[in-house]
C-alpha positions as CSV (number, residue, x, y, z in Angstrom):
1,X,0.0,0.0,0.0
2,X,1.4,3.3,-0.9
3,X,2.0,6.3,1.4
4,X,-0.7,8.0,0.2
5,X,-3.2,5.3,0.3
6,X,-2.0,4.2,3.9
7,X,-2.7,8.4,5.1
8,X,-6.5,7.5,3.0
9,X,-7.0,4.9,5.6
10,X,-5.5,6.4,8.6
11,X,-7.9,9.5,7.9
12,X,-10.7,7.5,7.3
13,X,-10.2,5.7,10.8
14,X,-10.1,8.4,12.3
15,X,-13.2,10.2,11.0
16,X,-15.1,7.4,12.1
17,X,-13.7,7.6,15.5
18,X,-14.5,11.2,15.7
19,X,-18.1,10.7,14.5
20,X,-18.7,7.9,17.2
21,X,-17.6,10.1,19.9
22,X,-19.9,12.7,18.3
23,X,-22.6,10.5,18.7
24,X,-22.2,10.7,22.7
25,X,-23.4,14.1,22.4
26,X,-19.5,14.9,23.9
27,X,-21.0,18.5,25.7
28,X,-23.9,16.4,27.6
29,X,-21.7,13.6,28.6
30,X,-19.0,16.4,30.7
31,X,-22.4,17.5,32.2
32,X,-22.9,13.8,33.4
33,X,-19.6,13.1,34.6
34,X,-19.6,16.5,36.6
35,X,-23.0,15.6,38.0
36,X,-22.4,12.2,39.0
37,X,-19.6,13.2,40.9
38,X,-21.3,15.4,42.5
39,X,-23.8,12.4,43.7
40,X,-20.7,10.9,44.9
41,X,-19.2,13.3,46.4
42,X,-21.7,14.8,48.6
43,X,-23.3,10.9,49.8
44,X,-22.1,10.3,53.8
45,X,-20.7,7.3,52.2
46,X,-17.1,7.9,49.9
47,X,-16.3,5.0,47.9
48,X,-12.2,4.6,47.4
49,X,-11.1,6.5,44.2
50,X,-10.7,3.5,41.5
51,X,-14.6,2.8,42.4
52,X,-15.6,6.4,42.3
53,X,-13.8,6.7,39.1
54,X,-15.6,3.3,37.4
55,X,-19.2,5.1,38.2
56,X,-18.2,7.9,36.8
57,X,-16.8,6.9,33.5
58,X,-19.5,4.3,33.5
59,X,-22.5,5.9,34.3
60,X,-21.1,8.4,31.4
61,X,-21.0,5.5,29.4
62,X,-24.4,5.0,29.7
63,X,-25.9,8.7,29.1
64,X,-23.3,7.8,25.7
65,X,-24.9,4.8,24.9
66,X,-28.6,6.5,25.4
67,X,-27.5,9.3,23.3
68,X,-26.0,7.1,20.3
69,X,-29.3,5.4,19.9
70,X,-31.5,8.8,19.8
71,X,-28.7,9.7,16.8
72,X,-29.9,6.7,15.2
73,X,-34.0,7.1,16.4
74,X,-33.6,10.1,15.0
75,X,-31.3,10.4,12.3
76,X,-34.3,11.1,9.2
77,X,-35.7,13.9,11.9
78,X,-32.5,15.0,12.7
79,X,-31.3,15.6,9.1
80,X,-34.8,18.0,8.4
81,X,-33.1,20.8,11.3
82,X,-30.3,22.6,10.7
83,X,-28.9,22.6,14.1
84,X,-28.6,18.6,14.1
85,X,-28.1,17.7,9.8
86,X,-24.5,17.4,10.2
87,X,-24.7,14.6,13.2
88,X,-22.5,11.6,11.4
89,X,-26.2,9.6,11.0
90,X,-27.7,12.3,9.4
91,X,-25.3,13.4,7.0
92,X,-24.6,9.5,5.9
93,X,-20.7,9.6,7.2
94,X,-21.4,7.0,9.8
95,X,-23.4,3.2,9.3
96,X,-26.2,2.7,11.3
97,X,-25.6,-0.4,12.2
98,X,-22.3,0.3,13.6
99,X,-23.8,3.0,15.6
100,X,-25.9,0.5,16.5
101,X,-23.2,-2.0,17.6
102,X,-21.1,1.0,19.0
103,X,-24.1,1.9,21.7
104,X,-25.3,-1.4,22.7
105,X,-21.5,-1.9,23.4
106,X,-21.1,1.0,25.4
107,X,-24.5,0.0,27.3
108,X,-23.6,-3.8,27.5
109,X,-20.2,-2.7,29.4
110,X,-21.2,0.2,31.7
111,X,-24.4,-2.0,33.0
112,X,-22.5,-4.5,33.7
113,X,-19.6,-2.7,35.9
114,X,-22.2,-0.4,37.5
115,X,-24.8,-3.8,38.7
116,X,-22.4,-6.4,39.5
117,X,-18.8,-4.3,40.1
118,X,-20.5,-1.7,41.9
119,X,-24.1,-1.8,43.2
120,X,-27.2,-3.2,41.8
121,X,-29.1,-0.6,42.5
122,X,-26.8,2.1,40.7
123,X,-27.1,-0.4,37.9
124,X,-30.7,-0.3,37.8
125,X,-31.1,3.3,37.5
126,X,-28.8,3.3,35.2
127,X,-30.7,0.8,33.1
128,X,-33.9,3.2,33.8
129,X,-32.4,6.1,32.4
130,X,-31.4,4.7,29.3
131,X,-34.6,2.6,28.5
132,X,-36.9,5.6,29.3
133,X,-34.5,8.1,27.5
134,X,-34.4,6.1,24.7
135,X,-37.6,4.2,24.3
136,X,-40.1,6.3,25.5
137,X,-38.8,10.0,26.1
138,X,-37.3,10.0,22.4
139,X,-40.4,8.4,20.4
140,X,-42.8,10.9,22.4
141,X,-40.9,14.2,21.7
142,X,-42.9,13.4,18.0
143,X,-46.6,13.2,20.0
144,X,-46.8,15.4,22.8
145,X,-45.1,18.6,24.2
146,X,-45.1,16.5,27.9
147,X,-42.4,14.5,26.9
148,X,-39.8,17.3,28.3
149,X,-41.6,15.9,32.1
150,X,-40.3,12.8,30.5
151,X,-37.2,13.0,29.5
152,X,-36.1,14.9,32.5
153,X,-36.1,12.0,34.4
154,X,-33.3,9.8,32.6
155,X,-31.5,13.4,32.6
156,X,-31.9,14.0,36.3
157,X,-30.8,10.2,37.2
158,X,-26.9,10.5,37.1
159,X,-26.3,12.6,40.5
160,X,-28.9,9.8,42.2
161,X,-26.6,6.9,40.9
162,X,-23.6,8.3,42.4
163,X,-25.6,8.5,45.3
164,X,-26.9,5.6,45.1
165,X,-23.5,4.0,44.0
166,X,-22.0,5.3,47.2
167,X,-25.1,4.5,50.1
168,X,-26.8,1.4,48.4
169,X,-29.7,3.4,48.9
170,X,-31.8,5.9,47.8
171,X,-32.9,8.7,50.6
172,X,-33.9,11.7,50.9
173,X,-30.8,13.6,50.1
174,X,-30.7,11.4,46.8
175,X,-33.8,12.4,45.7
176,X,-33.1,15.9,46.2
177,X,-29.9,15.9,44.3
178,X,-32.7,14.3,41.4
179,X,-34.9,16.8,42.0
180,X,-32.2,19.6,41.4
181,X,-31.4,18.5,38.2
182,X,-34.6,17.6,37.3
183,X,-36.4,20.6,37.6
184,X,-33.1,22.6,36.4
185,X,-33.8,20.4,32.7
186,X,-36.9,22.3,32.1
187,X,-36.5,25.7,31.9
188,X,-33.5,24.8,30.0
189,X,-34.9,23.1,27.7
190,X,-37.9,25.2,27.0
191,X,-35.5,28.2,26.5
192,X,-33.6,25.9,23.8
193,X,-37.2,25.0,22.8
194,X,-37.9,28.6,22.0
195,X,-34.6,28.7,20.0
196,X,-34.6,25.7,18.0
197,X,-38.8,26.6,17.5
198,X,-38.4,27.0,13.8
199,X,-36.3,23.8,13.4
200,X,-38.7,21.7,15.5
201,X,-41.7,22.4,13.9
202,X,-40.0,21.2,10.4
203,X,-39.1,18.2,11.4
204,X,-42.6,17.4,13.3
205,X,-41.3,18.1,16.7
206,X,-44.1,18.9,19.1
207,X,-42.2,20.6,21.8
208,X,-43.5,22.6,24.5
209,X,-43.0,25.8,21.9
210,X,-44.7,24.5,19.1
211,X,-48.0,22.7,20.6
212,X,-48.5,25.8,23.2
213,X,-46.6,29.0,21.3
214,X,-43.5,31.3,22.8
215,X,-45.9,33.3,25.8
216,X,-46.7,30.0,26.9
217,X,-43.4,28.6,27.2
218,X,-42.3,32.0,28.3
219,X,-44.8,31.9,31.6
220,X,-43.6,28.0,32.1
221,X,-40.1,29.2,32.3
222,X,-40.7,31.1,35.4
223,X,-42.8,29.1,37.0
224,X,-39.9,26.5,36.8
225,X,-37.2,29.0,37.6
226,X,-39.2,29.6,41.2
227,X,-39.3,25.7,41.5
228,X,-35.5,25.5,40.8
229,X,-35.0,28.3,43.5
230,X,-37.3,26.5,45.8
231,X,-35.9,23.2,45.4
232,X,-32.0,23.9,45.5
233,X,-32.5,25.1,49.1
234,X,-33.8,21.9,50.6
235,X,-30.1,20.8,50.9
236,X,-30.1,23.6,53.8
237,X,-32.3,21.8,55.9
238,X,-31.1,18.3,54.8
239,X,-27.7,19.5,56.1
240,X,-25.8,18.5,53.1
241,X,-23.9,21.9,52.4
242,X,-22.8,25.1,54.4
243,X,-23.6,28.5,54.5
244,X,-21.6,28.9,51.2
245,X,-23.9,27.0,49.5
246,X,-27.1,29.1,50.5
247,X,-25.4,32.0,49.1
248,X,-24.1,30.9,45.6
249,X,-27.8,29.1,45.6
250,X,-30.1,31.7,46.8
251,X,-27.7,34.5,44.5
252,X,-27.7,32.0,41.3
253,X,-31.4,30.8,41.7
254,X,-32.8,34.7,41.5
255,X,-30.5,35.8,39.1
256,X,-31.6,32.9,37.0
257,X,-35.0,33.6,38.1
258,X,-34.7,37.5,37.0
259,X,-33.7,36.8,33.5
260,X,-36.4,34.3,33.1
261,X,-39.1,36.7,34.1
262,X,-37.4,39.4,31.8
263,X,-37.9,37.4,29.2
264,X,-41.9,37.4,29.7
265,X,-41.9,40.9,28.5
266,X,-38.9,41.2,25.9
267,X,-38.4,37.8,24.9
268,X,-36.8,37.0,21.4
269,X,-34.5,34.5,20.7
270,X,-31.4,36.5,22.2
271,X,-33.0,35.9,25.3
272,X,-33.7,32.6,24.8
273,X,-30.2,32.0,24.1
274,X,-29.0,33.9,27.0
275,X,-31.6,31.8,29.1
276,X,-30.0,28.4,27.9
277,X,-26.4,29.8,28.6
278,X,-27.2,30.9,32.1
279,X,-29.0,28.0,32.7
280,X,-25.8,26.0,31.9
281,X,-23.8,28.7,34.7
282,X,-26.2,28.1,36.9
283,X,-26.0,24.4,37.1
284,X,-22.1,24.7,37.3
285,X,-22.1,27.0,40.4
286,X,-24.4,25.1,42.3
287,X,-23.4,21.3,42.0
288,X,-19.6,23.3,42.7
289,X,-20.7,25.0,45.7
290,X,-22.5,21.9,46.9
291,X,-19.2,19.5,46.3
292,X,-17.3,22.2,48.1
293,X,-19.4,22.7,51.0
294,X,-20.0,19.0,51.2
């Protein structure tokens, strides 16, 4: 084989490599891992570091796996919107049936250290999450604006399995650390859903934007960002973070609470963008200033 031809194959390798990582959705998967820790680290339980390191990467494994197969659910819809027709699937650069094979991998290994290297129960949560992101929150994006209620909960499960990873259990402290992210995913998302509107509705999306229009989504976006407030101070009370916490919380929740309510009157797809940015900021300081206080 010739020089040239051996650089043709050694490219081509490696394009495929990069569009099966792109297929984890790379930017949600760094929001697992930092969110799983966080489950780890604030449980009154710390597992040794090789442990705490194999729920991590797993459990990020999974959230991969869950994302490869929405790529390939979705890869007709996805090549309709402009934001998602480059994904590998939707352009044609990437076999579906090696995406396939490439997520059940990833799936088939992570279960299987989370259930019988680490805990069960981590392992079943795990297995929750990427059945009902998969299976039921990703077919019902395409039949009713509720699936974002839906598909909150396999996005709201990772801090809970490092919770659950560490305890064995799952208390009240793990379900607030769910109910954090939870509620967090849902002004989030309908800020994106506000942004992507136009894309969505092409591709027969019937998000929370398109079945109930902008002032609607606008008025749900505060009413979550006072639920988001609301719910990141029960850790107070629960005595799982300082006084440090309750500021960056209480600061962060009504900042993020301000812009949402500026939006009811200005709006507009700067602000929507602005809303899904801060939302990200938001997330970040809180799960830090829990970790730290912890």
């Amino acid at each position: 084989m010739s020089s040239v031809a051996a650089a043709g194959v050694e490219a081509g390798r490696a394009g495929v490599v990069r569009d099966l990582v792109a297929l984890t959705k790379p930017r949600i998967t760094a929001m697992v891992v930092f969110t799983t820790a966080g489950g780890l680290w604030v449980a009154p339980n710390r597992l040794p570091l090789v442990p705490s390191l194999a729920v991590v990467v797993a459990t990020a494994m999974v959230v991969s796996a869950a994302n490869a197969l929405n790529c390939w659910l979705e890869r007709d819809f996805d090549a309709l919107m402009n934001r998602t027709r480059r994904r590998p699937l939707a352009a044609g650069r990437l076999s579906p049936g090696l995406a396939v094979a490439f997520a059940l991998g990833l799936a088939a290994v992570s279960l299987s250290v989370l259930t019988f290297a680490i805990e069960p129960l981590a392992g079943l949560l795990a297995f929750i999450a990427l059945v009902s992101y998969v299976w039921i929150y990703t077919p019902m994006k395409r039949m009713s604006s509720d699936s974002l209620l839906v598909g909150a909960v396999p996005g709201a499960l990772p801090p809970l399995i490092g919770y659950a990873a560490a305890t064995g259990t799952i208390d009240l402290p793990g379900i607030v650390l769910f109910s954090i992210l939870f509620v967090w995913q849902l002004p989030h998302f309908l800020a994106i859903s506000i942004l992507c509107r136009d894309d969505y509705a092409r591709a027969g999306y019937r998000v929370f934007s398109v079945s109930r229009g902008e002032e609607a989504t606008k008025r749900w976006t505060v009413a979550w960002a006072v639920a988001q407030l609301a719910v990141s101070l029960l850790v107070l009370p629960l005595g799982m973070a300082g006084w440090l916490y309750g500021i960056v919380a209480t600061v962060a929740g009504v900042w993020f609470l301000a812009d949402a309510v500026y939006g009811l009157r200005h709006g507009g797809l700067v602000w929507a963008r602005r809303m899904m940015r801060g939302s990200l900021l938001y997330l970040a300081a809180i799960f830090t200033a829990l970790m730290v206080g912890a």
